[in-house]
Each structure stands twice: as C-alpha cells, then as structure tokens.
N, C-alpha and C positions, 0 to 999 in steps of 0.2 A: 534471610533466605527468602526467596519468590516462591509464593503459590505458585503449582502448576496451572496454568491457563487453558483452556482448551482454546481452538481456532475458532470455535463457533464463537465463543466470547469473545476473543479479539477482534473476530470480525464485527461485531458488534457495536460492540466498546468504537472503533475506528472509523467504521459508515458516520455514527452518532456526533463523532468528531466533526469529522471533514463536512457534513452536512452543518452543521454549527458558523463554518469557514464559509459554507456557500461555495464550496465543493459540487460540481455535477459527477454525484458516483455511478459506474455502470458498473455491476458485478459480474464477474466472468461466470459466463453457463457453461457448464465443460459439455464439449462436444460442439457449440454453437460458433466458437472463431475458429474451428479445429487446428491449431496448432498445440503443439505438448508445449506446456511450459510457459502456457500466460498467464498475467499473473491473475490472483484473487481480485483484485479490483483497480478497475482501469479509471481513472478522474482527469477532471479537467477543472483549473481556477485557478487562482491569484496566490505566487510563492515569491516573497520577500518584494514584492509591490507590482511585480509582473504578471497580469490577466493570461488566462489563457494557454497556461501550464500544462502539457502531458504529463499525470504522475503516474504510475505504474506500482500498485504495493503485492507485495506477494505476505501473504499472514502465515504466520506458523504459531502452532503450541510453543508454549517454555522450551519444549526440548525437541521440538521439529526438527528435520533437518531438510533444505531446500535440493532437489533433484538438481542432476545437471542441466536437463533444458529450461530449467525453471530460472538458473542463475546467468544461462545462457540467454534468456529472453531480457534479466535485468540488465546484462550487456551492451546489449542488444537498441535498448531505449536510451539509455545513457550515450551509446555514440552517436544517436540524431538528435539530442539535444534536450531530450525527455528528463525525469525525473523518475529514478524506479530504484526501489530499495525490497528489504527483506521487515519486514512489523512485527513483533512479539507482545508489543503493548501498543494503549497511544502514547507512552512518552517516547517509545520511535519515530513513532506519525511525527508529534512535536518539534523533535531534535532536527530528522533529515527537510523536514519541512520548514525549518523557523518559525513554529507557528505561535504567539504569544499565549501563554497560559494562562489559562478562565480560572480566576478563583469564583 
C-alpha cells in the first residue's frame, strides 16, 4: 500500500527529476497565465530522443482528484502535439516520459 504523498512532495520529488533530464521547468504561478486549469508545471526538453518537447504535468496527492479545467487543459496540449499528463510520483514522470531510471 502507498504512503499518502502530499503535492508539495511530488512536486518536489518531480522538478528534482526533470531537472536531472535537463528539463527547462517553469512552475505555474496561479493567477500569472490566468487560465483555470494549467497545469503545476509547464517544461520543455528531450522525450525519447526528440529536443524540445512541451510537457505539461499537472501533480496531485495519492488521492487528489484533477478538476475538469485541469483535464480539460491536459486535452488540450495533447491535441497540438504536447505532452501533458496527471503525476502522483516520479515513477509517473518516468513511465509517461520514457525516462531511463537512475540508480
């Protein structure tokens, strides 16, 4: 069974990742893009050998549940050709990213 996580952690945990990757992470300031529903953290880099990637991750607790503009917005990135998911850990970061695992 999973510890509950808080987002702060995840978020955490995730930036620490992606930065690892050489990741450019920009963190969403709420109110600063004003739209409802972007996600926690907007990146750009190299996903399965292609530079230059929009990723789009939205973080949640263990037990978060993603609002409708929020799933709306991961739609959203997905039909112009981005990369946007939902993260509970980094082995989500990991999985929807391909990213090889650091031991």
């Amino acid at each position: 069974m999973k510890k509950n996580i808080s987002e702060k952690d995840v978020r955490k945990a995730v930036r620490d990742l992606l930065k690892k990757f050489g990741f450019l992470v920009i963190p969403y300031i709420p109110g600063f893009y004003g739209d409802k529903g972007v996600a926690d953290l907007l990146c750009c880099g190299t996903v399965d050998g292609i530079p230059g990637r929009f990723v789009a991750i939205e973080l949640k607790a263990t037990t978060g549940k993603p609002s409708k503009e929020q799933l709306e917005f991961i739609e959203q990135v997905q039909a112009r050709g981005g990369i946007a998911f939902i993260a509970r850990s980094t082995e989500d970061v990991i999985r929807h990213l391909n990213l090889p695992v650091l031991l």
